[in-house]
N, C-alpha and C positions, 0 to 999 in steps of 0.2 A: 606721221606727217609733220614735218617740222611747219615754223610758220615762216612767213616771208622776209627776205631781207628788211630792213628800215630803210625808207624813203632817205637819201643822204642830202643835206641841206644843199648843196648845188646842182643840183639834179635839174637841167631846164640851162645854163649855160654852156654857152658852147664857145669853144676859144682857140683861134687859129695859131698855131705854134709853127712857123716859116725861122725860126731860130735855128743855128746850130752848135753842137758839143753842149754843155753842161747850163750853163747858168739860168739863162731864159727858159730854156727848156724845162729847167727843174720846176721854173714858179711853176709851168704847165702840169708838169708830172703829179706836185702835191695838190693841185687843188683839183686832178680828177681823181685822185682816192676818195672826195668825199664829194664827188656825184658831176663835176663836170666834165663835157664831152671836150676831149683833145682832136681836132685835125691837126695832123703832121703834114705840112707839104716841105718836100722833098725834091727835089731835083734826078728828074728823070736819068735813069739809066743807071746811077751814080748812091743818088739818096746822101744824109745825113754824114759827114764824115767818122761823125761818132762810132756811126755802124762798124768803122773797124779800128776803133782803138781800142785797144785793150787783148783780154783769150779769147781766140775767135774760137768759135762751136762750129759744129754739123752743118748746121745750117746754113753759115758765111759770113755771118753778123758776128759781132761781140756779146759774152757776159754782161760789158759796159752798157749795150744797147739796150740788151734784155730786161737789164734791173731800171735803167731811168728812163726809157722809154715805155713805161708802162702805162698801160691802159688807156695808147692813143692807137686812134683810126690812122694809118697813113696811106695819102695819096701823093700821086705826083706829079708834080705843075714846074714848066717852067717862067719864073715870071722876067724872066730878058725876054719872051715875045708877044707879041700886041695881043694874041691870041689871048696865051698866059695871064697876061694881065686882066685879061676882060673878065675869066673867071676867075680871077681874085678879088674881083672887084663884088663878082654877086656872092661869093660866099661873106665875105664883109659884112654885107646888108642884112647877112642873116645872122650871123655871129653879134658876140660879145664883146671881145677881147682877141688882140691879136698879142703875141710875142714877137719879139726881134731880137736878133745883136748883132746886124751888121754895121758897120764905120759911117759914121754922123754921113747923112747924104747918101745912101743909097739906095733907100727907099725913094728917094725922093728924083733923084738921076729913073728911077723905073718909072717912074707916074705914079707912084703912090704916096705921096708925102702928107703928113698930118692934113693938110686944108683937102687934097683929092679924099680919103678917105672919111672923113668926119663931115664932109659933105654927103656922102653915101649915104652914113649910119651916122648918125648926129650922136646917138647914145655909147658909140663906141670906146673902148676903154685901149688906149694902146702903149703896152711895155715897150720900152726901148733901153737896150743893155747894150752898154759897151765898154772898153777899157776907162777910158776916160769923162766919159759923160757925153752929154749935145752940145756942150760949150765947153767954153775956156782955152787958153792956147797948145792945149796938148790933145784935143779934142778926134784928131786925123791921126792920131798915133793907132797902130794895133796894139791888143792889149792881149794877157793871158793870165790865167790865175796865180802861176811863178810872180811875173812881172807885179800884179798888181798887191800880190802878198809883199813884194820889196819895195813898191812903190808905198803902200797904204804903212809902211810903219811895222810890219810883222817878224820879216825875217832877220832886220837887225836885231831885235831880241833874242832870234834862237840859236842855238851854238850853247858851245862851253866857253867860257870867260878867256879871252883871248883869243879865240878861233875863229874861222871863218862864219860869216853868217849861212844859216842852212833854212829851207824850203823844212815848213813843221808837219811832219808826217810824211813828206814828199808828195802829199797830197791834193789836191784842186780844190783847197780848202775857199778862195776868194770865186769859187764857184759856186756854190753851197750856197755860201752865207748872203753873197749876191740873190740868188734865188728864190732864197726865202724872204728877201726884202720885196723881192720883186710879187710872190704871190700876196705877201701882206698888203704889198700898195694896188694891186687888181682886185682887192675885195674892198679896200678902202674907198678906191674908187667906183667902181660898184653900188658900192653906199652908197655916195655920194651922187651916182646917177638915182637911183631910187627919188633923192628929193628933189633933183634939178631937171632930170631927163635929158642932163647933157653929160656926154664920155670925158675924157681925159687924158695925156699922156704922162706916165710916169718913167721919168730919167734916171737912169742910174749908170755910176762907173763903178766897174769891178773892184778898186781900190777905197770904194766910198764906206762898203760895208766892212772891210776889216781894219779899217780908219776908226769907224764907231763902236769895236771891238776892242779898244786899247784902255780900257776901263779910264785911271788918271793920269796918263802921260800927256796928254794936253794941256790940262789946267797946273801940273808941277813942274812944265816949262816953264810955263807963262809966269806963274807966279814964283815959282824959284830957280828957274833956268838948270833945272834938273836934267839931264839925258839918261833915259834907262838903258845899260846896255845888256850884252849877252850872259845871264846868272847861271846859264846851265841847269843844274838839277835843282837850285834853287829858285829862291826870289827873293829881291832887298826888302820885302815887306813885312814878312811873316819868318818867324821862325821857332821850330823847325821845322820846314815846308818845302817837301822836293821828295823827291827819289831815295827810295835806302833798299839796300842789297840784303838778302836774304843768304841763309845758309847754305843751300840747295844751288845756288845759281841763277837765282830770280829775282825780281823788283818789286817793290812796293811802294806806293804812293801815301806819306803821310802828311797832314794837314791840320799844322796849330794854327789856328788865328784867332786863339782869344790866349789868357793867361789863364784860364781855366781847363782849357783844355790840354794845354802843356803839363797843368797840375794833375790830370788825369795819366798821362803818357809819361809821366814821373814814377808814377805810382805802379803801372807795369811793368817798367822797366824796375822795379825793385827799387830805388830813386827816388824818394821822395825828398830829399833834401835836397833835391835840386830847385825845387820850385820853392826854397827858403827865399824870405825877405831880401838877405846878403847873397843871394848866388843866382838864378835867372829866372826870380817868380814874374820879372813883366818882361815884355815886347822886346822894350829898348834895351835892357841889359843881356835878353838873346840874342838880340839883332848884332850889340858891338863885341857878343864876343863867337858868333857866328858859327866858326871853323869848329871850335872846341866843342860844343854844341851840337852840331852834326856830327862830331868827330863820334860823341858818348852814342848817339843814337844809332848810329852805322854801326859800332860793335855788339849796341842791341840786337839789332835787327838781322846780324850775321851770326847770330849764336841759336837759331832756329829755324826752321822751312818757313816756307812761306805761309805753308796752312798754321802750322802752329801759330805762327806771328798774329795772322789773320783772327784766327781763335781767341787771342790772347787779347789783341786789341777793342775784338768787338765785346767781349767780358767786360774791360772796361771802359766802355765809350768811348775811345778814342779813332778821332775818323783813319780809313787806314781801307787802304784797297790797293789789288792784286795790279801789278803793268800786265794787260794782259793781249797775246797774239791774236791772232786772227782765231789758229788751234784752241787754245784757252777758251774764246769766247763760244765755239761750238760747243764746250763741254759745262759750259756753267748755269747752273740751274736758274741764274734769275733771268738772263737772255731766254730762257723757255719759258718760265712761268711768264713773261711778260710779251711773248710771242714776238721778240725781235727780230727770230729770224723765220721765214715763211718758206715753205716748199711749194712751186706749181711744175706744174706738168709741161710742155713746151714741146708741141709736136717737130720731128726729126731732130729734136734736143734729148727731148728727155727731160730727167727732173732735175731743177733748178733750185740754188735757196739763194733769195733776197733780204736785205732789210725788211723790217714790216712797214708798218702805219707809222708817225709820228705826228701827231698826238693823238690820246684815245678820246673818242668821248661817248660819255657813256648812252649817249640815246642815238645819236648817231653817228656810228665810225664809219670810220672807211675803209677799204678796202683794196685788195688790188685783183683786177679783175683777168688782164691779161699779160702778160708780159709784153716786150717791146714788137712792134708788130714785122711782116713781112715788107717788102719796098711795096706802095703800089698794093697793096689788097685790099686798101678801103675806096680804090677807083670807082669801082659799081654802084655801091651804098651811098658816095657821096655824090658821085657826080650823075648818076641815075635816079637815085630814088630821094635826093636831097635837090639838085638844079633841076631834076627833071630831063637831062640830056636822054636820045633813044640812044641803041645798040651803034647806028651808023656813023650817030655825031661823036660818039665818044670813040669809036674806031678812028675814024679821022685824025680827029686829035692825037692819037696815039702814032699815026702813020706821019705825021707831022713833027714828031716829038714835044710836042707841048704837054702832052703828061705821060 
């Protein structure tokens, strides 16, 4: 008999997730791995557009859906009718937290604008995500993770030195990192209802988060009118610090940023007279002579596989990791000892592998209970055995299109 899961510290919130695609959603997604309950509302008929971005499955949904739409309840409301709205209004009252992202004012064009809802629920806590924020003159613009990664300062970094700027990863990375601001600021508010017993709204623009992601490019403007542009596999800061090709046909990521560790990465490479007083034992004398530098390292690097290299560097502490595919990652032993990536079951899917958890803790993790839900299967549970509606009121509503 094993024993019981551990109580997961959010266990008792509940938080309305009416957002759609990635960002908002996401704060919702992490903070019910560790015990809070997601309602999804959804738009009848239709649902989430997320549901089909991405490889659709069996089912009609996405992989996309599957993995970040986990382990929310979803129902579906729609809130353009007075109907709609009314039961948005008592689920409010019972909830926690609500998520958003749609364009400043349009919660509020519905009848639900911060004073309608915090009148409801005075202790209300309500995310609002958007391209731009709730102010400022760019405020009505639509926004997207592309845009806001070019807006916030990102993509002009990435590229090869001279080339076009490129999208890093080609990924929805100013969704993520939005999200995870966005769950930090619903627990911090949270707090902060605990001592006040009053909610709060937290603002956020997609571009804000990977603005606060550009470590010193702000203060080496300012103070030296510095502009960092596209280094490629490098960086002006460190070196040698970037990219280097392997024998085999592979990439490795290596990483001096002290003069002590170059003096290590000397020393594998056979080299130790590199790290002499007179040739590139500090920073500045790697930095200005750069090319030649990388030049010596690239031939290191290409006179071995990548395992060897891997082997060689870790012998002597030198930081040094694999570029590795999506492939790569299914096959590497610390993504499994560290349970990155999870398998569930997913009726008329089949099985499934997700990211896991991030982060662990050790008394109480989380978990992911179910993958992204069906349109509309948490109808019953929520709106029967949570509002109390019978069988005929919620027929109605359905015959009506309101959920």
């Amino acid at each position: 008999m094993t024993d019981a899961a551990p109580k997961r510290p959010l266990e008792g919130v509940r938080i309305l997730d009416i957002a759609t695609f990635i960002a908002a959603p996401f704060s919702a997604t992490v903070l019910s791995e560790f015990g809070a309950e997601v309602i999804k509302v959804e738009q009848p008929g239709v649902g989430d557009p997320w549901r089909r971005y991405g490889t659709a499955t069996e089912r009609g949904d996405t992989l996309a859906w599957l993995t970040e739409a986990r382990n929310k309840t979803s129902i579906t409301l729609d809130l353009r009718q007075p109907e709609g709205v009314d039961l948005f209004k008592r689920l409010v009252a019972v909830s926690d937290a609500v998520c958003e992202n749609f364009r400043p004012g349009t919660l509020e064009r519905w009848g639900l604008g911060w004073d309608v809802l915090s009148e409801i629920n005075p202790g209300l806590v309500l995310l609002r995500v958007s391209g731009y924020g709730q102010t400022g003159p760019y405020k009505d613009r639509p926004g997207f993770a592309r845009i806001a990664q070019a807006f916030g300062g990102l993509s002009h970094l990435a590229g090869m030195p001279g080339g076009p700027p490129v999208t890093p990863g080609s990924t929805s990375l100013a969704d993520y990192t939005t999200g995870l601001y966005g769950a930090i600021g619903i627990l911090v508010a949270l707090k902060g209802r605990d001592e006040t017993g009053r909610g709060q709204v937290i603002d956020i623009g997609l571009y804000e988060s990977i603005f606060r992601f550009l470590d010193e490019l702000a203060p080496a403007y300012a103070r030296a009118g510095i502009v960092r542009d596209r280094e490629g596999i490098g960086t002006r800061n460190a070196c040698p610090h970037g990219h280097f090709p392997t024998g085999d046909g592979k990439w490795v990521s290596i990483a001096c940023t002290s003069d002590r560790m170059f003096e290590r990465l000397a020393q594998v490479m056979g080299r130790p007279e590199l790290a002499a007083t007179d040739n590139y034992q500090t920073m500045p004398q790697r930095l200005a002579d750069r090319e030649t530098v990388d030049g010596l390292v690239s031939d290191f690097t290409r006179s071995m596989s990548q395992a060897e290299l891997l082997a060689k560097c870790d012998a002597g502490e030198v930081p040094c990791g694999a570029v590795n595919s999506i492939a790569d990652i299914f096959e590497d032993p610390q993504f499994a000892a560290r349970e990155n990536l999870v398998t569930l079951t997913e009726p008329d899917v089949g099985e499934v592998v997700v990211p896991g958890v991030v982060p662990k803790l050790s008394e109480t993790p989380g978990r992911i209970d179910a993958l992204g839900p069906a349109l509309g299967s948490g109808n019953h549970a929520v709106y029967g055995e949570l509002l109390g509606l019978d069988a005929d009121e919620i027929a109605a509503l359905r015959e009506k299109g309101v959920i």
